[in-house]
C-alpha positions as CSV (number, residue, x, y, z in Angstrom):
1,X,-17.2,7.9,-8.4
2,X,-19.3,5.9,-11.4
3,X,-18.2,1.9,-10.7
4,X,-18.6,1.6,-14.4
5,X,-15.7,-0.9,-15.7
6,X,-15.1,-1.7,-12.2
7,X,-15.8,-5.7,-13.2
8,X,-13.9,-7.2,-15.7
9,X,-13.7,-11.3,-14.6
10,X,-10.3,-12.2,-15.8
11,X,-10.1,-15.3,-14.8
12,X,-6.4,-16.2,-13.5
13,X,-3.7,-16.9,-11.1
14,X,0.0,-17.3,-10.7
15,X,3.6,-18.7,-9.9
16,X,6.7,-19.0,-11.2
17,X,8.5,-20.7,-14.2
18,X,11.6,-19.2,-14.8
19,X,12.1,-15.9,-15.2
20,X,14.3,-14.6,-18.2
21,X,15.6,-11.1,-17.5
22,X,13.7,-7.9,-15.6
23,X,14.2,-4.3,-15.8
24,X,16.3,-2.7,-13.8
25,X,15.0,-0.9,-10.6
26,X,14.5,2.9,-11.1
27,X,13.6,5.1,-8.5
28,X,10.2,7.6,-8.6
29,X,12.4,10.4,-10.3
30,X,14.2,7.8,-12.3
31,X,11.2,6.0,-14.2
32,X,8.0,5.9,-11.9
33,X,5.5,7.9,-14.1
34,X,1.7,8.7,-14.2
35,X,1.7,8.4,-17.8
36,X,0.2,4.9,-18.5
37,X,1.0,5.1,-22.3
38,X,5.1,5.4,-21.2
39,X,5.0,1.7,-19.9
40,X,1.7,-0.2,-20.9
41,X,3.1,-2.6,-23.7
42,X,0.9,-5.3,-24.8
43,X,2.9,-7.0,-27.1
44,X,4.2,-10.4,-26.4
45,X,6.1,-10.8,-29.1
46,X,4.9,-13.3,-30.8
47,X,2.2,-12.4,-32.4
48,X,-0.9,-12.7,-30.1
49,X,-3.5,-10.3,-29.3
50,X,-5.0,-8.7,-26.4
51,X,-8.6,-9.7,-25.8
52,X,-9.4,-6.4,-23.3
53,X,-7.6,-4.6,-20.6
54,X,-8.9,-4.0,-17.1
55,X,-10.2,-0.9,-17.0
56,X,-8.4,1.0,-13.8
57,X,-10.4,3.6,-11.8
58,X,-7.5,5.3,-9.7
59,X,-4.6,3.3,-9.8
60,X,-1.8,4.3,-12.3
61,X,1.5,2.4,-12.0
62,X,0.2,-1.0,-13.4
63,X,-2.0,-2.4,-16.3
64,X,-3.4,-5.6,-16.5
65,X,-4.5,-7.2,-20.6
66,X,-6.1,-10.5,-21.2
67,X,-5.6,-12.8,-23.7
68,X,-7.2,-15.7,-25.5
69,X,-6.7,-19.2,-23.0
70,X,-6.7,-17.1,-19.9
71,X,-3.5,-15.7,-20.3
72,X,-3.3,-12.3,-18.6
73,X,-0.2,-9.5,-18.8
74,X,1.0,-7.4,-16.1
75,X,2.6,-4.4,-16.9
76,X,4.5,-2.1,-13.6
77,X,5.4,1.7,-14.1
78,X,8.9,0.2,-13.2
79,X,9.4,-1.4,-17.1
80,X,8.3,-4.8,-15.6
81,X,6.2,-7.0,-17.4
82,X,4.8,-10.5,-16.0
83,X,2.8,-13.1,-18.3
84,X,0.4,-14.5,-15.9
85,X,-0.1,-18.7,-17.7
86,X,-3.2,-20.7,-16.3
87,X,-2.8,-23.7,-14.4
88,X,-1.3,-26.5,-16.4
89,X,-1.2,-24.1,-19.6
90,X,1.9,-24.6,-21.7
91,X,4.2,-21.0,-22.0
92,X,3.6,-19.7,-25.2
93,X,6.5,-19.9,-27.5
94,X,8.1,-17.0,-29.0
95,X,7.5,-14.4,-26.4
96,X,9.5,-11.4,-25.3
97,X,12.9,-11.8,-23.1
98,X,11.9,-9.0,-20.7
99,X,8.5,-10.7,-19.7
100,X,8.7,-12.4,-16.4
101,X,6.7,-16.1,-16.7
102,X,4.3,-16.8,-13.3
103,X,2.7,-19.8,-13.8
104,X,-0.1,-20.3,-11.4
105,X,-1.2,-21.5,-9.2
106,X,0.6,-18.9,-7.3
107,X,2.2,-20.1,-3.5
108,X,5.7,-20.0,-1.9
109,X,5.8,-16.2,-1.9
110,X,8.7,-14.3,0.1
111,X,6.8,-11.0,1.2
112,X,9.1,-8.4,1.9
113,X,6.4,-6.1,0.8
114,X,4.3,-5.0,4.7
115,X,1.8,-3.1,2.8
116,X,0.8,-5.8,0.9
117,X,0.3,-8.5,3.7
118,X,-3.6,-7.3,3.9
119,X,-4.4,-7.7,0.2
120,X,-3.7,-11.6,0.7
121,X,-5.2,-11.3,4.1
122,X,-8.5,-9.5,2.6
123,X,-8.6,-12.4,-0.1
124,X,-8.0,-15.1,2.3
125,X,-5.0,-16.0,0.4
126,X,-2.3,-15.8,3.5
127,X,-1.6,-19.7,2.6
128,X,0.3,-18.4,-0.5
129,X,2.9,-17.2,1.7
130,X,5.7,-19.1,2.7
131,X,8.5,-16.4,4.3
132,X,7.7,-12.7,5.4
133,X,10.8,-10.5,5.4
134,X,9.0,-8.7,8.2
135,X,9.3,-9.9,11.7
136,X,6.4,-11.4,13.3
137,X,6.4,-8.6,16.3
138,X,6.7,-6.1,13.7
139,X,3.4,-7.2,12.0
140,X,0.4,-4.8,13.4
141,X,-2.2,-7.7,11.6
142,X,-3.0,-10.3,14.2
143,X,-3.7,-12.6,11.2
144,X,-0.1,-12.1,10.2
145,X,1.2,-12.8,13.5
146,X,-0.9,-15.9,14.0
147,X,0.4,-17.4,10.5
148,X,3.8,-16.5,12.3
149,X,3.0,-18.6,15.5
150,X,1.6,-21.4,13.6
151,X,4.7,-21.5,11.5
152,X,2.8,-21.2,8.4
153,X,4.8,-17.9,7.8
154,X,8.3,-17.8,8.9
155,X,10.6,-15.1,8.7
156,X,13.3,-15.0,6.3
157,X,15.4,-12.2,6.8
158,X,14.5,-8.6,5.7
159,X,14.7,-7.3,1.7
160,X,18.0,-6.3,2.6
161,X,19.3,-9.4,3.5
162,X,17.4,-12.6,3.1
163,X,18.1,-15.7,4.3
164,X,18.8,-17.2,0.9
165,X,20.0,-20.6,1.5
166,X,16.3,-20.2,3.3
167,X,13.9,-19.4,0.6
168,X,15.7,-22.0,-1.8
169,X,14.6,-24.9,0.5
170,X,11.5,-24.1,1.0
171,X,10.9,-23.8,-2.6
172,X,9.9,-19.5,-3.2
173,X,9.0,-18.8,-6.4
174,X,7.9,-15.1,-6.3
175,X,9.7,-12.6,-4.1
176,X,7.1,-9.4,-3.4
177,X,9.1,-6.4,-2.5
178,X,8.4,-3.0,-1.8
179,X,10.2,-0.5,-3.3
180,X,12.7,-0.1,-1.0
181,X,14.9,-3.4,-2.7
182,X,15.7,-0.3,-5.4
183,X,18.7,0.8,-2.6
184,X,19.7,-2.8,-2.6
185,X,20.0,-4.4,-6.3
186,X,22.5,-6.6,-5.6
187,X,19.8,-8.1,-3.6
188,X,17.2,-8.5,-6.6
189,X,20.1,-9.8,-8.9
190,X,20.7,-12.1,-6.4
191,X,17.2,-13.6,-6.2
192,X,16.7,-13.3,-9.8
193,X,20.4,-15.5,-10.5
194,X,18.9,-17.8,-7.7
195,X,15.3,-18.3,-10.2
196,X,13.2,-16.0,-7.8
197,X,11.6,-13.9,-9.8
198,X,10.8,-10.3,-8.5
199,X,7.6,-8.2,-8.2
200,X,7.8,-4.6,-6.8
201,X,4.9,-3.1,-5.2
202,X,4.7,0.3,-6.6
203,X,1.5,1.1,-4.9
204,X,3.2,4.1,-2.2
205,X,3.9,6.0,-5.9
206,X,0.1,6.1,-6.2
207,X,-0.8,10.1,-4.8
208,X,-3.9,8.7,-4.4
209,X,-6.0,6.8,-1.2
210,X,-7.7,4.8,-3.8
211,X,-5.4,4.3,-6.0
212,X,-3.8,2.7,-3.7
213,X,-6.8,0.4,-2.5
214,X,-6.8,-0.4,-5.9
215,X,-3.7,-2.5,-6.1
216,X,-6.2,-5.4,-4.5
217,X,-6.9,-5.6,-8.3
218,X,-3.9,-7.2,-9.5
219,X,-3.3,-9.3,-6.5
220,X,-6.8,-10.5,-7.6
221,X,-5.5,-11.3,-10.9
222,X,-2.4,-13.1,-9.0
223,X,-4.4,-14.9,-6.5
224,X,-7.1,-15.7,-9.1
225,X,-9.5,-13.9,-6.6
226,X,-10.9,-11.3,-9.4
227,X,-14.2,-11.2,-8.3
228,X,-13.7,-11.2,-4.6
229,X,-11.0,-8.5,-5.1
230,X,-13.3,-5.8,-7.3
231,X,-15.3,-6.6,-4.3
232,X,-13.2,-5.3,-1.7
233,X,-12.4,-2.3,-3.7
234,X,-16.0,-1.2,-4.6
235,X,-16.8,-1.3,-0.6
236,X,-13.7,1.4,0.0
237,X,-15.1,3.1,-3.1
238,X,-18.7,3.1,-1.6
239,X,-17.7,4.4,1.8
240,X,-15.9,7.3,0.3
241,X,-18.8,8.0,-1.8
242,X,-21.2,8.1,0.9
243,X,-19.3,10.6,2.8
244,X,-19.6,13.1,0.0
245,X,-17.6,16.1,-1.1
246,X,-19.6,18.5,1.1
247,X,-16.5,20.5,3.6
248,X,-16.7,19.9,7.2
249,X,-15.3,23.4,7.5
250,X,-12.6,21.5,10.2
251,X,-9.0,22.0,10.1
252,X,-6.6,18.9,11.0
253,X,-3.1,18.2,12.6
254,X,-2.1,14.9,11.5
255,X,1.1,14.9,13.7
256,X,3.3,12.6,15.8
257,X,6.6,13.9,18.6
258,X,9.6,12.5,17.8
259,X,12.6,11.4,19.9
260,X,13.7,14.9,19.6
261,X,10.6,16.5,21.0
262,X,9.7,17.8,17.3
263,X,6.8,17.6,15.4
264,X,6.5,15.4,12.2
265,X,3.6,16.3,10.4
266,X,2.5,14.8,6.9
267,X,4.1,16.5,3.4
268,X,0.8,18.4,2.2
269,X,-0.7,16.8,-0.8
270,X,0.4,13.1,0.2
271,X,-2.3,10.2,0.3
272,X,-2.8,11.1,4.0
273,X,-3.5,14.6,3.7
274,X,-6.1,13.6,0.7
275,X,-7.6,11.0,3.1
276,X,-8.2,14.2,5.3
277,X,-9.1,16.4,2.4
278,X,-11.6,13.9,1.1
279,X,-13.1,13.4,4.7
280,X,-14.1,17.0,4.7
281,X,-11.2,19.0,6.5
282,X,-8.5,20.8,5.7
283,X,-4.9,20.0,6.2
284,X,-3.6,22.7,8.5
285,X,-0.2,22.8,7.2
286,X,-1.0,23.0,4.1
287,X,1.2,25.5,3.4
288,X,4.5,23.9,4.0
289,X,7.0,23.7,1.1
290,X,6.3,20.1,-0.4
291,X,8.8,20.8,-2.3
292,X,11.8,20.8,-0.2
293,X,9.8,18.0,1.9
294,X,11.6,15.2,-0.4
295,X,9.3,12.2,1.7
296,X,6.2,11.5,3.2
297,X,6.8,14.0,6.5
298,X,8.4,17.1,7.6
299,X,10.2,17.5,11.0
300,X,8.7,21.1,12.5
301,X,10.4,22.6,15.4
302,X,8.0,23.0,18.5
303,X,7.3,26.8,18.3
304,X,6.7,26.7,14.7
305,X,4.7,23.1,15.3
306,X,2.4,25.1,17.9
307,X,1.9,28.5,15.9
308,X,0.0,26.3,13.4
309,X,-1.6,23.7,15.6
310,X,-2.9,26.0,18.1
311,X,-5.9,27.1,16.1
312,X,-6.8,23.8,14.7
313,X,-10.0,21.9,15.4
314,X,-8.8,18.5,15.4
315,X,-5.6,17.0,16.5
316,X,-4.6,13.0,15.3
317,X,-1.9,11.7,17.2
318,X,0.1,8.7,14.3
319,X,0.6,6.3,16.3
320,X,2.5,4.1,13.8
321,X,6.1,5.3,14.1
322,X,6.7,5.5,18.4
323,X,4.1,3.1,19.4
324,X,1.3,5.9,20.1
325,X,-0.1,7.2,23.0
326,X,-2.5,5.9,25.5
327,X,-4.3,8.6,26.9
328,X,-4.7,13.1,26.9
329,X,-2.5,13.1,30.1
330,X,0.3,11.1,28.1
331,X,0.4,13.2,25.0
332,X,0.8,16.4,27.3
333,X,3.8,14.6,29.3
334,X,5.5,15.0,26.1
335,X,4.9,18.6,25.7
336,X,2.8,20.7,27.9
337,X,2.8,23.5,25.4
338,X,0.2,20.9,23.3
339,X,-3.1,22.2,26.5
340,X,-3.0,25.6,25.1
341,X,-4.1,24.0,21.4
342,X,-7.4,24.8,20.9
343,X,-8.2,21.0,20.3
344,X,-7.1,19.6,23.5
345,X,-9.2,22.0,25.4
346,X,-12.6,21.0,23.1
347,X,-11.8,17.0,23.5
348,X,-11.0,16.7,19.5
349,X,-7.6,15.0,20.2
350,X,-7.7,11.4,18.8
351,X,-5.2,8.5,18.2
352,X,-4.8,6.2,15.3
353,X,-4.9,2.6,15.4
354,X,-1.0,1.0,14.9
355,X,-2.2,-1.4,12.0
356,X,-3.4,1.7,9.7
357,X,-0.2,2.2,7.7
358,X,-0.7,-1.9,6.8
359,X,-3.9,-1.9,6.0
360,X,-3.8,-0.5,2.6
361,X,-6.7,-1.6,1.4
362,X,-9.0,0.3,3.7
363,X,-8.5,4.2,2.3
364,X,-11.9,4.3,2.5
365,X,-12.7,2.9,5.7
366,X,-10.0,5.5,7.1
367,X,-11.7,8.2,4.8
368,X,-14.9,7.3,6.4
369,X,-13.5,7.6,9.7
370,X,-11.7,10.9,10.0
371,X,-15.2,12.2,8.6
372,X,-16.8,10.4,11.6
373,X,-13.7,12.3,13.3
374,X,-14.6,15.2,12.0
375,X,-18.2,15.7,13.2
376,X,-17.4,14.5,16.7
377,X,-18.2,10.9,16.5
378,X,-16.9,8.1,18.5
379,X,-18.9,5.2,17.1
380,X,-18.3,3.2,14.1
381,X,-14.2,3.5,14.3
382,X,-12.5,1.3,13.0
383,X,-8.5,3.2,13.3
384,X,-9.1,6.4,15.1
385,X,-9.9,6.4,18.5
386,X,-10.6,9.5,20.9
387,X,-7.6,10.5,23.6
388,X,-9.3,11.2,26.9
C-alpha cells in the first residue's frame, strides 16, 4: 500500500457560477464504469493544457487535472465534468458547454448526500453547508445534529423533494446528492433550471473500502483542504496497512433480523465483506449468489440463516437499519434459535456503532477494528462493540 503520489497540493476551492448544461443521470449498469479512460476528458475546449492529474490510489469513478492559475477539472464516472475557478479568478472564455463552472470559495451547499456529511466534518468545513436534505434525528454524527440545533444547518426537504422556494432564499449554489436523485430527474432538472448546479456522489459505486475513503480527495480539492484531506486518507491507509494481510483463520456473520424475523446478511464481495476480508476473516456466506443479489444485502430465511451461522466464529449484529441491539439477552428475544450458534456460546457476538454506515471516511478505522474483533479484543473500538 506504497503512499507514493499520494500528495499532489492542488491548491483550490469552489462555488457556483452558473452552470451551462450536465449529463444526464445514468444508473451503475447504465454508465458507472471502472474504466477511467471511458470518462476522464481533459480538454476544456479552448485550448489550455493540463499541468498534472492527481494521482488516485483506489478510487475510480472521478479524476481530478490541474491547470495553470489554479484552475482544477473534475471529471465523475457519471459524464460530469466541473471546472473548479480560484477565488476572484475570471472563467476562462471558450470552454466546453457540458463543464459545470464552481467558483470558489465554495458555501451554501444543499447536502442530500448522508455519506458525505463526514468528509466536510473531517475537514472542519461543516460551515459550507447551508441545508441537509437529511433530517436532523436521522443524522448518527452529533456534529451534524449540533449544526442542526444551532440552525447553522437546516433541513430542506429530502432529494426527492426539496423545499425549493427554500434553497433559493438562502442563496444554494451547489446541490450534493447521492445517487439516489438518478430515480428522480425531474428533481435535478429542476435545480439545474433554478441555477443549482448538481454534484453526484458516486462514491457507493467504488467496490472498494478505500476507494471509498478516498473520495475525501476531491472534497479536498472542493473545500480547498488538499493537504488536510491526503491527510485523513493516508491515516485510513496506514491502519489498514498495519493490520497486514496475514488470515485470522476466523469466519464472520455480518447480519441484522428484519421485521420479518429474517436474516439480511451482506452481498459477498461488497465493501463490507472486503472490510472483513481485509481484517483477516472470511465472509461466511460467501457463497451466496451475488449475482441474483441485485443490492447491497440478501434477505435469508431463518433455517437457511442458521445452517450457515451456526459454525461461525464471530457474529456482528448491523445495527444501522433497526436501531441495533443493546445487549446478548436482546438479540436472543428475537430468535432463540441464534444460542445454539457457536459464537453466542464463545462471547464473539458484537454490535456496530449506528454512525458507521456515515462515516465513510473511516474504512480503515472499521478495517482495524473488526481485526481487533477478530482476535478477541475489546479495547481500542471505535464502531464495534461486544454484546454481553
Amino acid at each position: 500500500m506504497a503512499l507514493c503520489g499520494l500528495v499532489l497540493v492542488l491548491a483550490l476551492t469552489t462555488c457556483h457560477a452558473g452552470p451551462t448544461t450536465q449529463a444526464e443521470p445514468v444508473s451503475e449498469g447504465q454508465g458507472i464504469t471502472t474504466l477511467v479512460e471511458s470518462f476522464h476528458n481533459p480538454d476544456l475546449g479552448n485550448g489550455w493544457q493540463a499541468t498534472g492529474s492527481l494521482d488516485l490510489l483506489y478510487a475510480k469513478r472521478f479524476t481530478i487535472d490541474a491547470f495553470e492559475g489554479g484552475y482544477r477539472l473534475l471529471c465523475l464516472a457519471d459524464g460530469n465534468r466541473y471546472l473548479v475557478v480560484p477565488e476572484g479568478a475570471e472563467v476562462p472564455q471558450g470552454i466546453s458547454e457540458d463543464i459545470v463552472v464552481l467558483q470558489r470559495p465554495i458555501g451554501d451547499v444543499y447536502l442530500a448526500a448522508s455519506d458525505s456529511m463526514c468528509l466536510f466534518d473531517a475537514l472542519g468545513s461543516l460551515d459550507a453547508i447551508t441545508v441537509s436534505g437529511i433530517e436532523r434525528d436521522d443524522w448518527s454524527m452529533a456534529s451534524a445534529r449540533e449544526a442542526m440545533d444551532s440552525g447553522s444547518i437546516v433541513y430542506g426537504g429530502k432529494y426527492r423533494a426539496p423545499d425549493y422556494e427554500l434553497l433559493v432564499s438562502l442563496g444554494v449554489r451547489l446541490a450534493v446528492e447521492s445517487t439516489m436523485i438518478n430515480h428522480t430527474p425531474e428533481v435535478r432538472e429542476k435545480l439545474i433550471e433554478l441555477g443549482i448546479p448538481v454534484l453526484t456522489e458516486l462514491s457507493s459505486y467504488e467496490s472498494e473500502p478505500l476507494a471509498r475513503a478516498e473520495w475525501v480527495r476531491l472534497y479536498g480539492v472542493l473545500l480547498d483542504k488538499e493537504q488536510e484531506a491526503d491527510a485523513a486518507f493516508r491515516q485510513q491507509v496506514d491502519q489498514v496497512s498495519a493490520v497486514g494481510e496475514e488470515p485470522t483463520g476466523k469466519t464472520v456473520v455480518f447480519f441484522y433480523l428484519n421485521s420479518n424475523g429474517a436474516a439480511v446478511v451482506r452481498r459477498p464481495g461488497d465493501y463490507v465483506t472486503k472490510m472483513i476480508e481485509q481484517a483477516g476473516g472470511t465472509y461466511a456466506f460467501g457463497g451466496l449468489d451475488a449475482a441474483k443479489a441485485g443490492s447491497s444485502s440478501v434477505t435469508v430465511q431463518m433455517e437457511a440463516f442458521f445452517a450457515t451461522a451456526k459454525d461461525a466464529d464471530v457474529l456482528i449484529y448491523n445495527s444501522s437499519i433497526d436501531g441495533g441491539v443493546s445487549s446478548l439477552d436482546d438479540l436472543l428475544s428475537r430468535n432463540e434459535l441464534l444460542s445454539e450458534c457457536k459464537a453466542v456460546q464463545t462471547g464473539d457476538v458484537w454490535v456496530t456503532e449506528q454512525d458507521m454506515y456515515q462515516q465513510m471516511l473511516e474504512a480503515g478505522t472499521i478495517i482495524s477494528d473488526m481485526h481487533r474483533v477478530l482476535l478477541g479484543q475489546d479495547e481500542g473500538l471505535t464502531y464495534l462493540r461486544r454484546l454481553t
